[in-house]
N, CA and C of each residue as an Amber inpcrd file, in Angstrom:
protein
   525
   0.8070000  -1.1540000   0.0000000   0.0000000   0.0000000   0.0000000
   0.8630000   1.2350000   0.0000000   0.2720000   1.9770000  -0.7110000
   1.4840000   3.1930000  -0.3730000   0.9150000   4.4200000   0.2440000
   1.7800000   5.0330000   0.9420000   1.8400000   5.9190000   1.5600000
   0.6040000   6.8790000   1.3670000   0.3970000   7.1740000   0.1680000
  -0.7790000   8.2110000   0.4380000  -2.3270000   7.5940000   0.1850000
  -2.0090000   6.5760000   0.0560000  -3.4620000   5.2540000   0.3050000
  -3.9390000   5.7210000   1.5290000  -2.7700000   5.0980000   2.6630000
  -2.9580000   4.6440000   3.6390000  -3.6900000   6.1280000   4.6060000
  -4.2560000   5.5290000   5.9690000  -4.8730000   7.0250000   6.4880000
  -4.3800000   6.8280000   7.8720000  -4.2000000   7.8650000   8.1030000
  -3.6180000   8.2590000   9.6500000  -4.7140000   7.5920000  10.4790000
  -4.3940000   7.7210000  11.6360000  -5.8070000   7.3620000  12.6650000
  -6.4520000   8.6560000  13.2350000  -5.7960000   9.5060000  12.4820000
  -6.2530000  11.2500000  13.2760000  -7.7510000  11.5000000  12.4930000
  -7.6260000  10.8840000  11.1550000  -8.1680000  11.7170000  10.0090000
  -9.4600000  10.5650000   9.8850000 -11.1120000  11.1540000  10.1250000
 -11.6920000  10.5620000   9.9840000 -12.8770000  10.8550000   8.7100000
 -13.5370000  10.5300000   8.8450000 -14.3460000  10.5720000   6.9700000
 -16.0830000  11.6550000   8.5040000 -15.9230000  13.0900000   8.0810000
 -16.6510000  13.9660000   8.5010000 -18.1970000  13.1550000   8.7570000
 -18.8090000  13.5390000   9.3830000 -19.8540000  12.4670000   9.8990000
 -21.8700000  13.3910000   9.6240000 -22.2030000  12.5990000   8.8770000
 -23.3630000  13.6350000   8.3560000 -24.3040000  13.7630000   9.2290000
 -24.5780000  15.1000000   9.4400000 -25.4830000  15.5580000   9.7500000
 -27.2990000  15.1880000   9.2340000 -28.1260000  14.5820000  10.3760000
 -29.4110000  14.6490000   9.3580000 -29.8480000  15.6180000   8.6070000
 -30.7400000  15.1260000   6.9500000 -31.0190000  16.1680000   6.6620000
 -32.2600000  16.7290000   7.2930000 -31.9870000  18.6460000   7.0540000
 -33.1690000  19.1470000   7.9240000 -34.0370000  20.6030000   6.6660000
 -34.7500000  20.8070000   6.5060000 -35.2680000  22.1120000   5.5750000
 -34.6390000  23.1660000   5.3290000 -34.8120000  23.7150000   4.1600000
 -33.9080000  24.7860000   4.4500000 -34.1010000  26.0730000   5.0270000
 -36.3430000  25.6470000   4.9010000 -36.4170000  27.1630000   6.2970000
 -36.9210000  26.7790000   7.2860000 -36.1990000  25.4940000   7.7370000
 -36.3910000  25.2410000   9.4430000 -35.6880000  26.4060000  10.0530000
 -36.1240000  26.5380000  11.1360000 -35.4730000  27.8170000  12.4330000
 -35.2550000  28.8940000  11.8920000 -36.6100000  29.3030000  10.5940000
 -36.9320000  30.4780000  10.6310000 -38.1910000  30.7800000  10.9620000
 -38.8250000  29.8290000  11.0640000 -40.7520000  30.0090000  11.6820000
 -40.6060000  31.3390000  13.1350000 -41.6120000  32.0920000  12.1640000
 -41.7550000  33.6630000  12.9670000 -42.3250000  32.9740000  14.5760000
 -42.4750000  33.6410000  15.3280000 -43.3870000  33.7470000  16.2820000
 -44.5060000  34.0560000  16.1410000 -45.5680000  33.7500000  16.8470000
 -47.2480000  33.3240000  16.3720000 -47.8110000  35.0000000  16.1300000
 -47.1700000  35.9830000  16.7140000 -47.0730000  37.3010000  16.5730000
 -46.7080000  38.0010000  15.0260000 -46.0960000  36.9670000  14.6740000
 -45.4010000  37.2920000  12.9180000 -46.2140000  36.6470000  11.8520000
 -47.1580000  35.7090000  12.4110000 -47.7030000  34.5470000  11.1110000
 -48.3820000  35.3850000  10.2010000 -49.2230000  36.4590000  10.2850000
 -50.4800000  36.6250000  10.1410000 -50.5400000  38.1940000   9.5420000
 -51.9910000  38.8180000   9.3520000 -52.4140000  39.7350000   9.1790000
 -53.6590000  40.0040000  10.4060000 -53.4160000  40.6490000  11.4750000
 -54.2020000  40.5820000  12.3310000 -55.4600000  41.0170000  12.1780000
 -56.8370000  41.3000000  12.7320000 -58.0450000  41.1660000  12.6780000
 -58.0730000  43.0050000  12.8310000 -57.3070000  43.6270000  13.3430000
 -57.7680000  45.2060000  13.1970000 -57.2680000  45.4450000  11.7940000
 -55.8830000  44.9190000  11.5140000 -55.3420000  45.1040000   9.9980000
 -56.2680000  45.3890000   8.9180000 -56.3520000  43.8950000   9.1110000
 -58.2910000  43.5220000   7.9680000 -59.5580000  44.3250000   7.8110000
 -59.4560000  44.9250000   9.1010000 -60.6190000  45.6980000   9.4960000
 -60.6310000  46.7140000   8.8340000 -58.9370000  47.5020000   8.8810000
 -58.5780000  48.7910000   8.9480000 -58.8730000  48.7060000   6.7620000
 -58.2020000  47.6670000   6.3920000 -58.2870000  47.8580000   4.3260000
 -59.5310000  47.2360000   4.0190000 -60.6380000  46.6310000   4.8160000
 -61.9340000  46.8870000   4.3270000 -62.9400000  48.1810000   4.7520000
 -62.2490000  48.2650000   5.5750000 -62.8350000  50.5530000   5.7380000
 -62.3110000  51.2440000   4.7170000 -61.1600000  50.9170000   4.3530000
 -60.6180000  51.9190000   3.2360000 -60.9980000  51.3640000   2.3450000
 -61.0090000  50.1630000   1.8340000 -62.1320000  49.7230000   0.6390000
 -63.5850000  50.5880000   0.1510000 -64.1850000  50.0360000   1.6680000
 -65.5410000  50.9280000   1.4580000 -65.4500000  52.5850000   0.9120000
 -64.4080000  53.5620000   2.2180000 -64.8260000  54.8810000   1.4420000
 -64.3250000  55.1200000  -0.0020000 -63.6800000  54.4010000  -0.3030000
 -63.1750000  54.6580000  -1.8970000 -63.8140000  54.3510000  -2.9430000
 -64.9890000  52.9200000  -2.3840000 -65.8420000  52.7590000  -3.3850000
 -67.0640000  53.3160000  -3.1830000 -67.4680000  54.0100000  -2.2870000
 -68.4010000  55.1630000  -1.5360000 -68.2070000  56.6580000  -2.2900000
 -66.9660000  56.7390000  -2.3120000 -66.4100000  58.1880000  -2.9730000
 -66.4960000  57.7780000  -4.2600000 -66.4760000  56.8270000  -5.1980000
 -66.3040000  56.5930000  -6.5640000 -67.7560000  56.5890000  -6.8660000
 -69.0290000  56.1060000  -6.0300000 -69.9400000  55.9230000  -6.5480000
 -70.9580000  57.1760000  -6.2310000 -70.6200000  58.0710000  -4.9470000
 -70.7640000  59.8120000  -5.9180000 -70.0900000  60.5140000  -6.4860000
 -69.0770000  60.1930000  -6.8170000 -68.3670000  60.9990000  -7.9380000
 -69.4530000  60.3990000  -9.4040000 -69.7420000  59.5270000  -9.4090000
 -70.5790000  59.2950000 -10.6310000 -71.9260000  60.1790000 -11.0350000
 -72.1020000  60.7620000 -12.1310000 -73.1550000  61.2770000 -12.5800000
 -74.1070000  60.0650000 -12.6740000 -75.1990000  61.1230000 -12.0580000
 -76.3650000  60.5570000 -12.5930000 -77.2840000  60.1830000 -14.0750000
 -77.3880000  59.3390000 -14.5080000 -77.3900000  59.0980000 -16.1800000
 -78.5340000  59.8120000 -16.4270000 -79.1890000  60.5540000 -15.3880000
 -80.7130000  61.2960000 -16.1540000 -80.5660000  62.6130000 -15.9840000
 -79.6380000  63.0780000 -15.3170000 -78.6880000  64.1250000 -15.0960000
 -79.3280000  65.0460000 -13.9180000 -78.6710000  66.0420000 -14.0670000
 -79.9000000  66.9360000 -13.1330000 -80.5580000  67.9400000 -13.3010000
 -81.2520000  67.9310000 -12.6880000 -82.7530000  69.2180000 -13.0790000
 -81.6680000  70.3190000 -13.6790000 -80.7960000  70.9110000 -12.7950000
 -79.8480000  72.1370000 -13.0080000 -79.9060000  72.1760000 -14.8010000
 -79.1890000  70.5390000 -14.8590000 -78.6690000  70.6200000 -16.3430000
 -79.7710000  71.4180000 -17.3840000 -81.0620000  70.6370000 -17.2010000
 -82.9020000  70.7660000 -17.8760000 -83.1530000  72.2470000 -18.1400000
 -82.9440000  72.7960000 -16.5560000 -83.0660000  74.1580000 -16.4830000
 -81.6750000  75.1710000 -17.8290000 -80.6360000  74.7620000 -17.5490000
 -79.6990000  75.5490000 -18.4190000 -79.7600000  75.0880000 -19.8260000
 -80.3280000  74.1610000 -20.3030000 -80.3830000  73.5980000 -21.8700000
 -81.8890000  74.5690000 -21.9220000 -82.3800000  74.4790000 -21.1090000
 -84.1230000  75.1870000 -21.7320000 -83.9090000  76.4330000 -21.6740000
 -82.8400000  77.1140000 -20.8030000 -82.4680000  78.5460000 -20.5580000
 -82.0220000  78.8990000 -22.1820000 -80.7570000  78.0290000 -22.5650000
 -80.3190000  78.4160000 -23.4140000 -80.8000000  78.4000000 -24.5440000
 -81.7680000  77.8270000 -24.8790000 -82.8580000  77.4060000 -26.2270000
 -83.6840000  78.9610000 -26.1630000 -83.9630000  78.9300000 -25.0860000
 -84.7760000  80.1650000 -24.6990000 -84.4160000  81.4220000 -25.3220000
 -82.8550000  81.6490000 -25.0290000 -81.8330000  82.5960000 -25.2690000
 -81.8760000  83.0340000 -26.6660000 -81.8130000  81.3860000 -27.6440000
 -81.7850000  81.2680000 -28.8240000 -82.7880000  81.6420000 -29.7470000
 -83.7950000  81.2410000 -28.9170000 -84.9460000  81.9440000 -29.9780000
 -85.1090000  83.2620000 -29.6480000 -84.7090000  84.0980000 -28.3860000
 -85.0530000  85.3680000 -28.3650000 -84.0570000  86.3900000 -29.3690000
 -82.7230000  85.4970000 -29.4130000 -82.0580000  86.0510000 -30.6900000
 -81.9210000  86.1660000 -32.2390000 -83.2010000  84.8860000 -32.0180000
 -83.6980000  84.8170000 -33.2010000 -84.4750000  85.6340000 -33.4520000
 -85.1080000  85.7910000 -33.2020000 -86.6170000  86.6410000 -33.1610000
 -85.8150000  88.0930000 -33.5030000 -84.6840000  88.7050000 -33.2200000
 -84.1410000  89.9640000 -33.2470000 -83.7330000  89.7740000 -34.8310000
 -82.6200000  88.8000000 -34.7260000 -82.0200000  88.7260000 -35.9300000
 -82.9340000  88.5930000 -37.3800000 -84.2290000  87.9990000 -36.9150000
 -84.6850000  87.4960000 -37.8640000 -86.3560000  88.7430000 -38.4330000
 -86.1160000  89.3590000 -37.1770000 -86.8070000  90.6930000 -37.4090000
 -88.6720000  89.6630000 -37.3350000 -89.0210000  88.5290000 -36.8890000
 -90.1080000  88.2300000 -36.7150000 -90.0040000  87.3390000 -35.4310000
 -91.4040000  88.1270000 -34.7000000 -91.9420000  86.9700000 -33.4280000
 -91.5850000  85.7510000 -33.3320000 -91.1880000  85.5570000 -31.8800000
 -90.4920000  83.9660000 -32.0940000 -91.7130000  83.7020000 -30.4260000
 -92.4100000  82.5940000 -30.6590000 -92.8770000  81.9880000 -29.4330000
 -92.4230000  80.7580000 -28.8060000 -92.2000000  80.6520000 -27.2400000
 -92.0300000  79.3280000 -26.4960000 -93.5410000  79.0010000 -25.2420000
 -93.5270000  77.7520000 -25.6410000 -94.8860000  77.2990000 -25.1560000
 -93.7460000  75.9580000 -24.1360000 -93.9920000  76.0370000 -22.8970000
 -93.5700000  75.1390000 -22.2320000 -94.9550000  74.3510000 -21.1470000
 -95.3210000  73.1180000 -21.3020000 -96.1840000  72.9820000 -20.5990000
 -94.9230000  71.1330000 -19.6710000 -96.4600000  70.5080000 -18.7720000
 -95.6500000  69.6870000 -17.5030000 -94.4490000  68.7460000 -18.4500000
 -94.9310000  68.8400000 -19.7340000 -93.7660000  67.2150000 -20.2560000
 -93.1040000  67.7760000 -21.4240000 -92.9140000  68.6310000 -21.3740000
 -91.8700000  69.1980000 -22.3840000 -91.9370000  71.1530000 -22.6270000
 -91.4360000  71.6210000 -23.8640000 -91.2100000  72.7010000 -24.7170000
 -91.3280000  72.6440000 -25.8640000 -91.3770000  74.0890000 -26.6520000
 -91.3330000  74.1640000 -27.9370000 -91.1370000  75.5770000 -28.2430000
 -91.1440000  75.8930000 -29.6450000 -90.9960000  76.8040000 -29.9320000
 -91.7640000  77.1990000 -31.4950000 -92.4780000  78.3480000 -31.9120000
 -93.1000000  78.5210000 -32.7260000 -92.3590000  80.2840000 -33.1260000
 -92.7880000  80.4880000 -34.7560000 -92.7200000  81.7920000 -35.3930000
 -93.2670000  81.7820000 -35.8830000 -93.8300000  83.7640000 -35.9730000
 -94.6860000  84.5000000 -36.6420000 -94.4720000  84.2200000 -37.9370000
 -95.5760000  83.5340000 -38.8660000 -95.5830000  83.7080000 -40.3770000
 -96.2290000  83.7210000 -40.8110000 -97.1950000  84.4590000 -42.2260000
 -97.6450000  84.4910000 -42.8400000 -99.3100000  84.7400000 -42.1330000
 -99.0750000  85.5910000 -40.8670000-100.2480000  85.7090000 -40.0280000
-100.6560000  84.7630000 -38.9750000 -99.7250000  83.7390000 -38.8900000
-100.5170000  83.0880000 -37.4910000 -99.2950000  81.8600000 -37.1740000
 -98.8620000  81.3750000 -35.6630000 -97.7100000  80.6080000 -35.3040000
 -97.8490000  78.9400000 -36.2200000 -96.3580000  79.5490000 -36.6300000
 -95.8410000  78.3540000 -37.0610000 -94.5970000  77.6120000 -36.1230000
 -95.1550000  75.9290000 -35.7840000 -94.5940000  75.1150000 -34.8780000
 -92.9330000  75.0340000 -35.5690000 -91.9630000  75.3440000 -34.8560000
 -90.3280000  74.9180000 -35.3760000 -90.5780000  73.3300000 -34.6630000
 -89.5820000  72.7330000 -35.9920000 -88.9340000  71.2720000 -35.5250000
 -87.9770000  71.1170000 -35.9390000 -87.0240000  72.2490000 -36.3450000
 -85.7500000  72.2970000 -36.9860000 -84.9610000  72.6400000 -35.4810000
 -83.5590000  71.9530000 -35.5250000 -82.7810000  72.1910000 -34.3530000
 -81.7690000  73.3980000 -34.6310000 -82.1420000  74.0680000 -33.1430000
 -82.1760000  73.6560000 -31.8470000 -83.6260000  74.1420000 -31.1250000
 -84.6000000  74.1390000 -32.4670000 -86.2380000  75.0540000 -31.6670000
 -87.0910000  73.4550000 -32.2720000 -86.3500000  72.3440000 -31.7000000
 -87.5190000  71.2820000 -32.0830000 -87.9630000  70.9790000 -30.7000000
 -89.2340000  70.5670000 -30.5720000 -90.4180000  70.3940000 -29.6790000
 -89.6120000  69.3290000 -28.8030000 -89.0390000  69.2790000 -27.4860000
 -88.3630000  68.8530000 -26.5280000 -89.2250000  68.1250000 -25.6220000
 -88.9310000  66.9440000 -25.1750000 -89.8590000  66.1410000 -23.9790000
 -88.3870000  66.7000000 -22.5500000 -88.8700000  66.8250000 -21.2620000
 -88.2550000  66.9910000 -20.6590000 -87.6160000  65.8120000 -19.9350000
 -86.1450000  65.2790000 -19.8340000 -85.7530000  64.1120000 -19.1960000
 -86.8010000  63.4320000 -18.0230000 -86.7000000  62.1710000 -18.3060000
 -87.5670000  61.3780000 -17.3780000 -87.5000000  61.7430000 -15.8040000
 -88.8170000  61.7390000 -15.1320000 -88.5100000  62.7190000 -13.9180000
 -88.4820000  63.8590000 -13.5830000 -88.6430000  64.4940000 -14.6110000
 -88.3840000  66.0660000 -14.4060000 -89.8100000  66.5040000 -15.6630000
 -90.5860000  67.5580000 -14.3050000 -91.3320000  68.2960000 -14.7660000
 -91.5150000  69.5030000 -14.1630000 -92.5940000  70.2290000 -15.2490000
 -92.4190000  71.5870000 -15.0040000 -93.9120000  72.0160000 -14.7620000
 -93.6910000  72.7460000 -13.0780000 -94.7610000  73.5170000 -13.0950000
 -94.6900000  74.9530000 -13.6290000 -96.1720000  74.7380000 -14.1540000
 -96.4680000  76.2160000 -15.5000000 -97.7850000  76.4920000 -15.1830000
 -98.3650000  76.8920000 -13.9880000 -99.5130000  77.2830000 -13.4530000
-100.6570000  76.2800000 -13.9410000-101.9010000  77.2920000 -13.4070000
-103.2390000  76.3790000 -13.5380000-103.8720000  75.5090000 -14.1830000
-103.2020000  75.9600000 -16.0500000-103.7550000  75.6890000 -16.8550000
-102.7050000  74.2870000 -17.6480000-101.4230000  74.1420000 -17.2820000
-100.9720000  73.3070000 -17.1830000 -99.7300000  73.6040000 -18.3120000
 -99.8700000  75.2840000 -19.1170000 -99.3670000  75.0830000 -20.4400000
 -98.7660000  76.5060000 -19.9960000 -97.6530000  77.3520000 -20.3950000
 -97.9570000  78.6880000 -20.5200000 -96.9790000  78.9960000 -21.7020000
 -97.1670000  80.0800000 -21.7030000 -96.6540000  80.7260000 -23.3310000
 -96.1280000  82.0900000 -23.3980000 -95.1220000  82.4120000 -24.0650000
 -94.8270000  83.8120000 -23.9390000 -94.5360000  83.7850000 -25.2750000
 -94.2660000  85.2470000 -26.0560000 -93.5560000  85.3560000 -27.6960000
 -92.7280000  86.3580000 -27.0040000 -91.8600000  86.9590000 -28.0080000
 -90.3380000  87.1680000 -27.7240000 -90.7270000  88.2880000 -29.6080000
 -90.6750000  89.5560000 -29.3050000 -90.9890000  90.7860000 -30.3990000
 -89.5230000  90.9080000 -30.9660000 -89.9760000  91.5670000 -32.4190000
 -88.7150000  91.7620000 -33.2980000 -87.4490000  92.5540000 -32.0840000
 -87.9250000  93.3130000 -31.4610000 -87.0710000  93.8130000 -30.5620000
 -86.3320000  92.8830000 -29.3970000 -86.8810000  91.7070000 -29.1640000
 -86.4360000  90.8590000 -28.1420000 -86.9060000  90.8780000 -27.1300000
 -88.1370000  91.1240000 -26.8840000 -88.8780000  92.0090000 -25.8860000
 -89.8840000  90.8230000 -25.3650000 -89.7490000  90.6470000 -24.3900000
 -91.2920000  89.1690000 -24.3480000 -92.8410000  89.9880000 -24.2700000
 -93.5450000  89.2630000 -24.4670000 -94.7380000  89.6910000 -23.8810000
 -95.5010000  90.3180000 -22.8230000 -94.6380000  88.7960000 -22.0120000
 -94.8090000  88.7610000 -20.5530000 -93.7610000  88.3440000 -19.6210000
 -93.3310000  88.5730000 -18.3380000 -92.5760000  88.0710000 -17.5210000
 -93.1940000  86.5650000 -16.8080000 -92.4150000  85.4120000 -17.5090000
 -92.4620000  83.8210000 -16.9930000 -91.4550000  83.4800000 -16.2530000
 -91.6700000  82.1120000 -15.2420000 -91.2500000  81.7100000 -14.7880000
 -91.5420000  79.9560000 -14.5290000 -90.6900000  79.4420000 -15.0260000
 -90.9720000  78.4710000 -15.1120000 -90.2200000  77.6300000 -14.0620000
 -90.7870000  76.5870000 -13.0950000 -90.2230000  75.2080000 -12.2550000
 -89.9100000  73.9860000 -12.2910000 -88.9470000  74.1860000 -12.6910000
 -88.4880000  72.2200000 -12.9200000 -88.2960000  71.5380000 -11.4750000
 -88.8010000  70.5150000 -11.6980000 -88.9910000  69.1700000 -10.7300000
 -88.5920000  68.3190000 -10.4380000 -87.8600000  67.6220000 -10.0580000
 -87.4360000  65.9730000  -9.8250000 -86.6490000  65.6870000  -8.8000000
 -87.5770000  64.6280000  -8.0720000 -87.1950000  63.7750000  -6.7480000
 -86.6080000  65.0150000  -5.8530000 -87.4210000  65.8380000  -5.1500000
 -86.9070000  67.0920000  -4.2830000 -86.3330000  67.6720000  -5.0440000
 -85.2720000  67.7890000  -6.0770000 -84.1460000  68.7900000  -6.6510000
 -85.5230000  69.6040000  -7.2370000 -85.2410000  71.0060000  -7.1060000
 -85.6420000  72.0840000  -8.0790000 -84.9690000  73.0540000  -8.9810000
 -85.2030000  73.6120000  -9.6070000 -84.6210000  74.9870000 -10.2490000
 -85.8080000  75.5820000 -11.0950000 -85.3040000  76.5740000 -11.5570000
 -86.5110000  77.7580000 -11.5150000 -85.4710000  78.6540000 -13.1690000
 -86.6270000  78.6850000 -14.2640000 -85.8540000  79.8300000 -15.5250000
 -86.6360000  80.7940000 -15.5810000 -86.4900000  81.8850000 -15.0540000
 -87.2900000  82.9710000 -15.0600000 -86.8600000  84.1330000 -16.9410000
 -87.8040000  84.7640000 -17.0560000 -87.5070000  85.7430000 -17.8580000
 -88.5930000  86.8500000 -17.6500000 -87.5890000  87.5440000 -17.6140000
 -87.7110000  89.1450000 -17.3680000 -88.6200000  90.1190000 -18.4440000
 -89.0550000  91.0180000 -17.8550000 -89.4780000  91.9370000 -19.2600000
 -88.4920000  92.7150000 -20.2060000 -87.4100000  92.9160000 -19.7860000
 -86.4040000  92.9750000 -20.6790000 -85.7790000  91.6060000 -22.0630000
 -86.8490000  90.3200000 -21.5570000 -85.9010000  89.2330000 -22.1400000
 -84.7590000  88.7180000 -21.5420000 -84.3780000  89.2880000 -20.3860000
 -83.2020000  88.4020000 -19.7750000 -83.5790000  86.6740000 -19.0230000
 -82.8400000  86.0380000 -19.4710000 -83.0360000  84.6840000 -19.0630000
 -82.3140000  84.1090000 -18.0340000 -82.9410000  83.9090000 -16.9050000
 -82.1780000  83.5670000 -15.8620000 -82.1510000  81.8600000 -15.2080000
 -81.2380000  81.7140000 -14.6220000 -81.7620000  80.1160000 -13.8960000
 -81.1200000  80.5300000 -12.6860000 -82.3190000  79.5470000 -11.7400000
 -82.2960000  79.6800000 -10.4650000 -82.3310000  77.9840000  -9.4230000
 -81.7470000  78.3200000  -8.4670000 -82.1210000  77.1600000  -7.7240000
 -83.2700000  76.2630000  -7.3370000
C-alpha cells in the first residue's frame, strides 16, 4: 500500500449531519404569522370609502334638473335672438312634459322642428310647473322684448330649479 493510500488514525471521513429544511429555524413567532383582525378591518374601511367616494363621484345618467333648467335657458336665449335677428316673433310654449318653440308667419304661429327650436320632452322625472292651466306661453318681439314676464319650475325627486324671464328678455336660472 502506499503511503498516500494509507490514512492516519487522526483523520476521519466527517460524519453527516441529518437532513433538515432549508427554512427550518426560521418560523416567525405566532405574533409574525399573520395579518391581524384590526389590519383587515382597517383595508376593508378603506375599501368601502373609496368605493363610496367613486360611486358619488358618478353622474347621474338622467342628469340633473340644473342641467334641464340651463339647456331650456339656453334654447330660450336662442330663440329670443332669433326673433331679433330674424326681425319676426319667435314663441315658447312650455307645458308639464316638455317645450317648444313657434314663429310669426304668414299671419298666425308656425310650430319649429328644426334644431335647436324642435319640440323637446323633458328628461324622465323632471317636470315643469307652469300654473293652472298646465301650459304657458310667452312670444319674444322683433325687438327681443317678451310679452310677458315667466317663470318656469323644474322638478325631480326634491331637486328644483326655476328659468325665469324678465321683461327685458333676460333669461335667468335659479335654484
Amino acid at each position: 500500500m502506499c503511503s498516500c493510500e494509507r490514512r492516519s488514525p487522526e483523520f476521519r471521513a466527517p460524519s453527516q449531519a441529518p437532513w433538515v429544511p432549508a427554512f427550518a429555524g426560521t418560523r416567525s413567532s405566532a405574533k409574525e404569522r399573520g395579518f391581524t383582525l384590526l389590519e383587515l378591518m382597517v383595508v376593508v374601511a378603506i375599501i368601502g370609502f373609496v368605493s363610496a367616494a367613486v360611486i358619488l363621484a358618478m353622474p347621474d345618467p338622467r342628469g340633473r334638473v340644473i342641467e334641464d333648467a340651463d339647456k331650456f335657458a339656453a334654447r330660450v336665449s336662442a330663440a329670443r335672438d332669433n326673433a331679433v335677428i330674424q326681425a319676426r316673433p319667435m314663441g315658447v310654449w312650455v307645458s308639464a312634459s316638455g317645450y317648444g318653440f313657434e314663429q310669426r308667419g304668414a299671419g298666425r304661429w308656425i310650430p319649429l322642428e328644426d334644431r335647436p327650436f324642435a319640440t323637446t320632452e323633458w328628461r324622465q322625472g323632471t317636470g315643469a310647473l307652469v300654473g293652472e292651466s298646465g301650459r304657458a306661453q310667452i312670444s319674444f318681439d322683433s325687438t327681443g322684448l317678451p310679452t310677458e314676464p315667466l317663470t318656469v319650475r323644474l322638478v325631480r325627486e326634491g331637486e328644483r330649479a326655476s328659468v325665469s324671464i324678465d321683461m327685458s328678455g333676460k333669461v335667468m336660472v335659479g335654484g
